[in-house]
C-alpha positions as CSV (number, residue, x, y, z in Angstrom):
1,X,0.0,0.0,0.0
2,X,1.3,3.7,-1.0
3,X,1.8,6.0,1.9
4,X,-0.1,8.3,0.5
5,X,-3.3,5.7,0.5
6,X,-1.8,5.3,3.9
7,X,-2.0,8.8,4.8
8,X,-5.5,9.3,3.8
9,X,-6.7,6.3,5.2
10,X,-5.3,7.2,8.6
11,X,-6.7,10.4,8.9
12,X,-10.1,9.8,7.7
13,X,-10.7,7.4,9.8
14,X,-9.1,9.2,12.4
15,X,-11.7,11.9,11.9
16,X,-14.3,9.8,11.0
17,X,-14.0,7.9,14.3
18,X,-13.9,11.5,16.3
19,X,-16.9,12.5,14.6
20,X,-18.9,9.1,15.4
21,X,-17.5,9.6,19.4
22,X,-18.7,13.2,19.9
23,X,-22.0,12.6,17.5
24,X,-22.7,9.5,19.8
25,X,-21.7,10.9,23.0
26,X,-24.6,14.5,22.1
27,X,-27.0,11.7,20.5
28,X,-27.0,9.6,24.2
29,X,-26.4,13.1,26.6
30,X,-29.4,14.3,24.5
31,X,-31.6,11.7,24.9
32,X,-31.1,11.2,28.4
33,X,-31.6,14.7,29.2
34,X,-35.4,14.4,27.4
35,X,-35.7,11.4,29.3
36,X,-34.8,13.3,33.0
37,X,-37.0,16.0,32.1
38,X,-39.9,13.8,31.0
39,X,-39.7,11.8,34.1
40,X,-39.5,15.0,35.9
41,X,-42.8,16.3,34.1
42,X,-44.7,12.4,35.1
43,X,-43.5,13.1,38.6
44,X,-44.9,16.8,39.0
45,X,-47.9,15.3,37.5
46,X,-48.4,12.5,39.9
47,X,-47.2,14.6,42.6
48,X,-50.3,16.9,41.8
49,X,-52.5,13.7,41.3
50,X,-51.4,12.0,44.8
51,X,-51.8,15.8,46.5
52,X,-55.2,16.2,45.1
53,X,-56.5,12.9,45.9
54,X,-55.2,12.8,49.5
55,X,-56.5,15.9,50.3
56,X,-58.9,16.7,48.5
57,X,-59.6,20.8,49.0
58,X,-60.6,23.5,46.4
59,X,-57.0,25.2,46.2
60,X,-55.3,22.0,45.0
61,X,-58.5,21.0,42.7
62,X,-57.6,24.3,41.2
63,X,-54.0,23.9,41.4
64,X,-54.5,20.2,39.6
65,X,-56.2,21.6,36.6
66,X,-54.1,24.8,36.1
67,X,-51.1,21.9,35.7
68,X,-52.9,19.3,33.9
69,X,-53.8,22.5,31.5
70,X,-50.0,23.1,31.2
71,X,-48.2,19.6,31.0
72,X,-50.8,17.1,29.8
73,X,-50.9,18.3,26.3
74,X,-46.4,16.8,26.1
75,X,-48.2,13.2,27.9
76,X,-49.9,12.1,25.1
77,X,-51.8,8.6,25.3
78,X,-50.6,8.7,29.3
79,X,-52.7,7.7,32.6
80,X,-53.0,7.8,36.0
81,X,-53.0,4.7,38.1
82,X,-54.2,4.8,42.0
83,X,-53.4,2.0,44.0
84,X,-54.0,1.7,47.6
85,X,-51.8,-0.2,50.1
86,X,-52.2,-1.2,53.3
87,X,-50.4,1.2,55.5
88,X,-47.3,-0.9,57.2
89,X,-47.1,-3.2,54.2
90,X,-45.0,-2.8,51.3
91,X,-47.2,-5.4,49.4
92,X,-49.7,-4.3,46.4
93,X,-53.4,-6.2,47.0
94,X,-54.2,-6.0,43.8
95,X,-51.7,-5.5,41.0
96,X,-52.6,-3.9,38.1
97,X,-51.8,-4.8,34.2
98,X,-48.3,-2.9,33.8
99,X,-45.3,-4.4,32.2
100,X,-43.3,-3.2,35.4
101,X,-41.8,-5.9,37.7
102,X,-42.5,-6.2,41.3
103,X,-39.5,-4.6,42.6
104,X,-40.7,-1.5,40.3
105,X,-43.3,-1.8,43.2
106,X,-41.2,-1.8,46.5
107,X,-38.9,0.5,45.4
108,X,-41.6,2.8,45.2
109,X,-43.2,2.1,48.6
110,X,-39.6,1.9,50.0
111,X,-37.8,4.8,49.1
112,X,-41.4,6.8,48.1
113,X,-40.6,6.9,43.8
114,X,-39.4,4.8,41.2
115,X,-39.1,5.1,37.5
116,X,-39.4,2.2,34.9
117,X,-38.9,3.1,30.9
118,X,-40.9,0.2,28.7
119,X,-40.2,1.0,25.0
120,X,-41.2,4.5,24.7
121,X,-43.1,4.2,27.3
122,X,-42.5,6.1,30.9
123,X,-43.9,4.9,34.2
124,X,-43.2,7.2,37.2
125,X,-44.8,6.0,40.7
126,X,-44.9,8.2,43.9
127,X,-45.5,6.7,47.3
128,X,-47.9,9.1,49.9
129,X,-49.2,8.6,53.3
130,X,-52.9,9.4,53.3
131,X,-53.6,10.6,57.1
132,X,-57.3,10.8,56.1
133,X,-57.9,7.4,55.3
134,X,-57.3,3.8,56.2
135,X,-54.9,3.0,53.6
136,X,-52.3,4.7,51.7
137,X,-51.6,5.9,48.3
138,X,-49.1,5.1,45.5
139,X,-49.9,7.2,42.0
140,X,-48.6,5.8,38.8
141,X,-48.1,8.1,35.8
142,X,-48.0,6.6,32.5
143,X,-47.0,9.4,29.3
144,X,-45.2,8.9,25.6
145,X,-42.7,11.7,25.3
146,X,-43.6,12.6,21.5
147,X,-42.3,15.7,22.1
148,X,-38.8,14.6,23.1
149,X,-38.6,11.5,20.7
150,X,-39.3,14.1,18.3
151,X,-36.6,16.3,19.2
152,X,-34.4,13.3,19.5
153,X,-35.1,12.3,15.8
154,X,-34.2,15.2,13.9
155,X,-30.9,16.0,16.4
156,X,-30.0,12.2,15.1
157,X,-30.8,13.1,11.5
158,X,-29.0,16.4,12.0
159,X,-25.8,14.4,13.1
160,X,-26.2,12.0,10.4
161,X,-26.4,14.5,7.7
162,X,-24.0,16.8,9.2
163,X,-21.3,13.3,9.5
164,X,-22.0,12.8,5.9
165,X,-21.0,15.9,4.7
166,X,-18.2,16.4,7.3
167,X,-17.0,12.9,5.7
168,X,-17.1,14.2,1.9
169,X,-15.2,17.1,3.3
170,X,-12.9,15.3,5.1
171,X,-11.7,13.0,2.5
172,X,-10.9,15.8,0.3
173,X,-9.0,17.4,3.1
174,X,-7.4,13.9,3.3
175,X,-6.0,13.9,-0.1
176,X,-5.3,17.9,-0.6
177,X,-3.0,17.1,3.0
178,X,-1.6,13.6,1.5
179,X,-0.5,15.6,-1.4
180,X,1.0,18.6,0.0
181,X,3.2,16.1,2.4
182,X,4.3,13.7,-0.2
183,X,4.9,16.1,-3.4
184,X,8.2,16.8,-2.1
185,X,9.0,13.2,-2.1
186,X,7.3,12.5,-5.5
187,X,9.6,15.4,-6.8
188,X,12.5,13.7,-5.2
189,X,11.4,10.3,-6.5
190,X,11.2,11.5,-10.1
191,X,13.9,13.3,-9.9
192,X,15.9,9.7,-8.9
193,X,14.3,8.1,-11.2
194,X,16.3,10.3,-13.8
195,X,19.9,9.9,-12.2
196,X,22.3,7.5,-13.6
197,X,25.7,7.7,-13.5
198,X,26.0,10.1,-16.2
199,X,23.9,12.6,-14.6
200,X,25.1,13.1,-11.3
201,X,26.0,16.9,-12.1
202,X,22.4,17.1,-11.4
203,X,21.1,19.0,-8.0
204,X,17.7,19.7,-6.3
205,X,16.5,22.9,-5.1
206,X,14.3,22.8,-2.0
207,X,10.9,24.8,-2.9
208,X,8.5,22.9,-0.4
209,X,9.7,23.6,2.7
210,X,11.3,26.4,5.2
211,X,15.2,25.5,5.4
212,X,16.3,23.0,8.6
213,X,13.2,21.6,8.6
214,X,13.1,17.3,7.9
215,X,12.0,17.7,4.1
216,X,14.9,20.5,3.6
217,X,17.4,17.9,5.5
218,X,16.3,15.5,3.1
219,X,17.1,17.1,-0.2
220,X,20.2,18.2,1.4
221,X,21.4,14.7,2.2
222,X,20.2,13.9,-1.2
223,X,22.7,16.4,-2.6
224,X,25.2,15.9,-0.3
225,X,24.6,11.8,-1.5
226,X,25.2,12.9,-5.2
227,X,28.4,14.8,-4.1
228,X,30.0,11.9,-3.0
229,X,29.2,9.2,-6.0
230,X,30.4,11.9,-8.3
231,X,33.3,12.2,-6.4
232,X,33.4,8.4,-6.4
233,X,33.0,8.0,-10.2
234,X,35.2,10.7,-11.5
235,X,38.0,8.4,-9.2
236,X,37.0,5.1,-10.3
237,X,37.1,6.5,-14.2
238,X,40.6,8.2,-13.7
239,X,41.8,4.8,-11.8
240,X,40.5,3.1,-14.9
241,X,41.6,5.0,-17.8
242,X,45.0,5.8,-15.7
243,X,45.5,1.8,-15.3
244,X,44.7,0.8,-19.0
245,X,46.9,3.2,-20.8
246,X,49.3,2.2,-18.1
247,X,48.6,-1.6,-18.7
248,X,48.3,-1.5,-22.5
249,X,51.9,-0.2,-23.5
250,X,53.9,-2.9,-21.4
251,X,51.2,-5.4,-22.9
252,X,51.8,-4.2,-26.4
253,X,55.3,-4.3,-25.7
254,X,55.4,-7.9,-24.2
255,X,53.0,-9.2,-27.1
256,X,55.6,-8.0,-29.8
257,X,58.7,-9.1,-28.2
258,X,56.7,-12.8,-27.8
259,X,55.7,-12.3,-31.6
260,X,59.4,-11.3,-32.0
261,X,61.0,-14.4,-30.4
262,X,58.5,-16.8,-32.3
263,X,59.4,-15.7,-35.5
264,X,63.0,-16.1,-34.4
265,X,62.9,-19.9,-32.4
266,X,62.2,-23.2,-34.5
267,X,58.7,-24.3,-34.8
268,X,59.9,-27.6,-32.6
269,X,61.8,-25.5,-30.4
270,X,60.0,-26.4,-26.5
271,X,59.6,-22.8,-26.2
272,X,57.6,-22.1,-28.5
273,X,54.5,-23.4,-26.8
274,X,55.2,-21.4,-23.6
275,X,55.9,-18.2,-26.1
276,X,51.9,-19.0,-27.7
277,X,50.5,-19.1,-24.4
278,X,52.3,-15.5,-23.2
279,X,50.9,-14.1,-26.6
280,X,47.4,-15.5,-26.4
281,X,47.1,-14.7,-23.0
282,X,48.7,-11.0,-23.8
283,X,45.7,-10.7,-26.3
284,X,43.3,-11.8,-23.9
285,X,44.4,-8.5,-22.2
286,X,44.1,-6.6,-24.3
287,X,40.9,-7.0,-25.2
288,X,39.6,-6.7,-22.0
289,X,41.8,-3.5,-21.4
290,X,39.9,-2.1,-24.3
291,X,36.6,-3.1,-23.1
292,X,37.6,-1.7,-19.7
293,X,38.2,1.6,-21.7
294,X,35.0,1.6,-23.4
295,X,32.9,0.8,-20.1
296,X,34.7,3.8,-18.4
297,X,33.9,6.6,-20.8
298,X,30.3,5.6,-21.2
299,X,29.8,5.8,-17.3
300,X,31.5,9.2,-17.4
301,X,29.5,10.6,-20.3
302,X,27.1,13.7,-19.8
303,X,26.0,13.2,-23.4
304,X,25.8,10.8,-26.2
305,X,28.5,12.1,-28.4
306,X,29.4,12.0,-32.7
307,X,25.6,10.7,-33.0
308,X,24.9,9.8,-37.0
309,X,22.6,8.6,-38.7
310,X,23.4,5.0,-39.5
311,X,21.9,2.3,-41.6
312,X,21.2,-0.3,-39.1
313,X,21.5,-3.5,-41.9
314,X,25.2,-1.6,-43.2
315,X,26.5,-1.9,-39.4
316,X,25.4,-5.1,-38.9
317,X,27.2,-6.5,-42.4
318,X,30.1,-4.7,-41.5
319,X,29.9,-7.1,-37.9
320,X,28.9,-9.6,-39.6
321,X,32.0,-9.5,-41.8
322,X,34.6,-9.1,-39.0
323,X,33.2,-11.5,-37.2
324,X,33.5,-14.3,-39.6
325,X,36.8,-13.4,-40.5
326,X,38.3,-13.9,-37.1
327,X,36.0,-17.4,-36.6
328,X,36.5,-18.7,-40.0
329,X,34.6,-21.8,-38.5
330,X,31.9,-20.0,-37.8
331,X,28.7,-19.6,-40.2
332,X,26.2,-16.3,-40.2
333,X,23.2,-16.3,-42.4
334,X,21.6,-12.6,-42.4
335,X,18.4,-12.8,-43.2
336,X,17.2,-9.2,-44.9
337,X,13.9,-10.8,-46.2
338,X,11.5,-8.5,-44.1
339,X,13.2,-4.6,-44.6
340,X,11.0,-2.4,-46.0
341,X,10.7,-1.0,-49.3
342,X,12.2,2.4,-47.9
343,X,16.1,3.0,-46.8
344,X,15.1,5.6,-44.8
345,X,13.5,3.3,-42.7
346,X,16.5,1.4,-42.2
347,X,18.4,4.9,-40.6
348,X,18.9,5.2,-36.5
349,X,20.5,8.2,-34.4
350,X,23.5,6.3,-33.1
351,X,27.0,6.7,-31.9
352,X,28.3,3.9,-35.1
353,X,31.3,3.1,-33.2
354,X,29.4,2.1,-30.0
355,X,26.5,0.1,-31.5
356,X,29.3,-1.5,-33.5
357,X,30.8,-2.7,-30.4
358,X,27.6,-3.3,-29.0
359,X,26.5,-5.3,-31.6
360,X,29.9,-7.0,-32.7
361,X,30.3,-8.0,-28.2
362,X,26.0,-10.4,-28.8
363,X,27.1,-11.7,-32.1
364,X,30.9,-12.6,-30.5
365,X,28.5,-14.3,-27.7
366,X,26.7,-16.1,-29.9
367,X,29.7,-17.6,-32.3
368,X,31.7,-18.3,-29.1
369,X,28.9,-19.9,-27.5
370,X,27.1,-21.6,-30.6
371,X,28.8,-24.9,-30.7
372,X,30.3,-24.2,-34.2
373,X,26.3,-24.4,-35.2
374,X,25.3,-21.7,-37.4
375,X,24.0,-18.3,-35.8
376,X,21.1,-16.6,-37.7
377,X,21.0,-12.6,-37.6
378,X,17.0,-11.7,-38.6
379,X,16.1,-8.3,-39.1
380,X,12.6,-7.0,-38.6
381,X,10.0,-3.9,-38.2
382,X,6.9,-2.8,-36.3
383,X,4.9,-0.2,-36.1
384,X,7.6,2.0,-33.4
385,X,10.6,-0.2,-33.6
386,X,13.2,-2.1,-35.9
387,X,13.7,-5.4,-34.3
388,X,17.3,-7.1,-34.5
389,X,17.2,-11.0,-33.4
390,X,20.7,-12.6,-32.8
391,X,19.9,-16.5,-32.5
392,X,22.2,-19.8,-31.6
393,X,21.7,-23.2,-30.8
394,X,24.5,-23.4,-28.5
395,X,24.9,-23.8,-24.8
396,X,22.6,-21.6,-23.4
397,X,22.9,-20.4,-20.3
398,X,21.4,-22.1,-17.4
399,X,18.6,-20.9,-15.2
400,X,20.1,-20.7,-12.3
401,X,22.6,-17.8,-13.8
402,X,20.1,-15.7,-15.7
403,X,20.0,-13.5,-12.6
404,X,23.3,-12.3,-13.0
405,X,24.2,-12.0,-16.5
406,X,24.5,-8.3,-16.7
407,X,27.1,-8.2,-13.9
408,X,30.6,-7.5,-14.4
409,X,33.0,-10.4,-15.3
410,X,30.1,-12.8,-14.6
411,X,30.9,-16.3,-16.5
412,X,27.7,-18.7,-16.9
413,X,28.7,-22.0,-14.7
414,X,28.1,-24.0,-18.2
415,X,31.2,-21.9,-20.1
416,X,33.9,-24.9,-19.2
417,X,37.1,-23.5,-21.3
418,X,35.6,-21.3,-23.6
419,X,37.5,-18.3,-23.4
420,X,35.5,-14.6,-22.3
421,X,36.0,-12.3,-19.8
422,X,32.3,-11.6,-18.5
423,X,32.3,-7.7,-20.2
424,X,30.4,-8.3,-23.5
425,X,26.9,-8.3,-22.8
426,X,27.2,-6.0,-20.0
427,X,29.0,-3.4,-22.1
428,X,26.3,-4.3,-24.8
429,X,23.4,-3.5,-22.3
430,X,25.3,-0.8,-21.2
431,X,25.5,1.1,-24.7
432,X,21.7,0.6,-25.3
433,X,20.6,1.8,-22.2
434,X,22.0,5.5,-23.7
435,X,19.7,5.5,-26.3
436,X,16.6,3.7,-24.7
437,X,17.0,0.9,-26.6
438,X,15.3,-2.7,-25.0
439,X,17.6,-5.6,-24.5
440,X,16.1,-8.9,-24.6
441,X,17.4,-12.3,-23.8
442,X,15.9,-15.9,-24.0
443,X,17.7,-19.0,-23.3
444,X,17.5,-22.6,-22.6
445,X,20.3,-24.5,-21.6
446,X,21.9,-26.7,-24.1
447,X,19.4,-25.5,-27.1
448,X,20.6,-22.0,-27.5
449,X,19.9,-18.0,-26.9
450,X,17.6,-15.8,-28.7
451,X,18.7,-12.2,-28.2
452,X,16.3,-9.1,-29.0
453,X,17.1,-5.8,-29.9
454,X,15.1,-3.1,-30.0
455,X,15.7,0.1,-31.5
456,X,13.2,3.1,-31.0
457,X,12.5,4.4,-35.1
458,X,14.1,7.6,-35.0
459,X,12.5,11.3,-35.9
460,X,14.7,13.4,-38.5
């Protein structure tokens, strides 16, 4: 999950859950505060009831009806209930048809009220001593609070519609917030995204933030990151251009004095062997000197220099051709039955000496490692691409090693003596990667490789 589903995610549930709390916590406060006063209203009511009956004089008849004139109207379907009760008993002798349970009863005799809620209901009971007569009096007040269940219903509809809308707004504030936070970082990211190691001249300029603060640290280190790989890289190149010019004249010089002394010693002589190995191995060198050479320069390039157009079937006969002359063994067949009517759709923007080497380092590959079978080079065209298919039915490369192919000086576990230094198809891969160009590889052990290239169709 992305942080920034993360983020909103968080805080709207966050809010939401705040908003459910406090909405839940007026809906219940509210409700119980009707309830109080409507128990309140049932026990003026039957106090007025109980006084009336118990005493029985004008003032409180006229007080009765003044109240009943006032409150009745908020106890709609209600009723008063008069029980009598044997004074110095708590038990009822006849009990009437409530749905209240008996200790509704004593409570009320006992501590002189009780209350009792039965759906929407109320039931209030108040407990008197009548002095005027032989028993005494409990009054039951019976009422439906439509006023208050009223009230109740449209405070719940007015915290439902009011949660609704405070939901809409509070997912948009969710994703307005997410993006403010995490545009700096989606700047950063894209930025990353561009940075390779020919580009990292490049620097970021904190426009998000106030400086010292964490998103300001962070494009600092990022900088400060940059800084040092640069540092790094211009090293490593120096080390590695310094080392092979350094390494190549004593090489060149070696592999002509061994040259030198083979021409003078006797084919029999026992030296000669030891002389072929010192020359083969000084060639060996230099070959991966030069592709040592070649590796370093592309790393260090800001831009893609000398870029031509080139006829892409041209190069690859030219490849083809040096190829076959140094692995006279060896047969190509260049299949050219699919170009298209047009040259100009045979032209790329390329550097011609790099996709040379680019393309002379798969084809090498595929000689070396074709088992003296012959290597087919097919050359195609879509709609946004020409397609170059380099196929063998050699080795292959097992499973197991396809992982780490484009590493440095990597060897497939299947090469056994076949001479290669592990630089081809990385410095291959390499080269394409400067003009966006897709490398493809399929293989199966012991039936051969299938590589693809493909080359965006240039605009002129």
């Amino acid at each position: 999950m992305k942080i920034k589903v993360k983020i909103i995610l968080s805080f709207s549930l966050i809010a939401i859950s705040l908003i459910v709390l406090f909405a839940y916590y007026v809906s219940y406060f509210t409700r119980d505060s009707l309830q109080t006063k409507f128990f309140h209203r049932l026990e003026e009511n039957a106090r007025i009831v109980g006084e009336h009956i118990v005493q029985n004089d004008e003032y409180n008849n006229q007080i009765y009806y003044e109240v009943k004139r006032k409150y009745l109207k908020q106890l709609s379907e209600g009723k008063d209930y008069y029980l009598r009760i044997v004074k110095g008993s708590n038990q009822l002798r006849i009990r009437p048809d409530l749905p209240m349970p008996s200790e509704f009863y004593q409570t009320a005799i006992e501590e002189g009220k009780a209350i009792y809620l039965h759906n929407k209901v109320s039931y209030l009971a108040l407990y008197f001593e009548d002095k005027q007569h032989a028993e005494n009096l409990l009054v039951i007040s019976e009422g439906i609070d439509d006023y208050g269940h009223g009230e109740q219903k449209d405070l719940d509809q007015t915290l439902l519609t009011g949660g609704l809308i405070s939901l809409v707004f509070i997912i948009g504030l969710a994703f307005y917030f997410a993006n403010r936070i995490l545009n700096p970082l989606k700047v950063l990211n894209d930025e990353l995204e561009k940075v390779n190691i020919a580009t990292l001249d490049h620097r970021l300029t904190n426009k998000f933030s106030s400086e010292g603060d964490e998103i300001d640290q962070l494009y600092t280190n990022y900088n400060s990151m940059l800084d040092r790989l640069d540092i790094a890289v211009q090293l490593q190149k120096s080390f590695i251009s310094n080392a092979s010019h350094s390494l190549r004249t004593p090489l060149t010089i070696i592999g002509g004095e061994a040259e030198l002394a083979q021409q003078q010693i006797d084919l029999s002589h026992d030296a000669q062997q030891s002389i072929d190995t010192i020359i083969h191995h000084t060639n060996r060198m230099k070959f991966m000197i030069k592709d040592l050479l070649v590796m370093s320069s592309l790393g260090s390039q800001r831009k893609i220099k000398d870029v031509l157009p080139v006829r892409i079937d041209e190069l690859l006969f030219e490849v083809i051709k040096t190829e076959t002359e140094l692995n006279s063994n060896c047969k190509v067949q260049f299949d050219l039955s699919n170009i298209p009517e047009d040259s100009d759709d045979l032209l790329v923007k390329a550097n011609p000496d790099l996709f040379y080497i680019a393309f002379s380092n798969i084809l090498s590959n595929a000689i070396k490692y074709g088992s003296n079978e012959p290597v087919k080079v097919l050359l195609e065209f879509d709609a946004e691409h020409i397609i170059i298919k380099i196929i063998d039915k050699g080795i292959g490369i097992p499973e197991k090693d396809l992982a780490n192919i484009y590493y440095s000086f990597f060897r497939a576990s299947n090469v056994g003596e076949i001479y290669g230094n592990g630089l081809g198809l990385v410095l291959a891969r390499n080269i394409f990667i400067l003009y966006d160009v897709q490398l493809a590889l399929e293989t199966q052990e012991n039936k051969g490789t299938s590589v693809t290239v493909k080359i965006p169709k240039p605009t002129f």
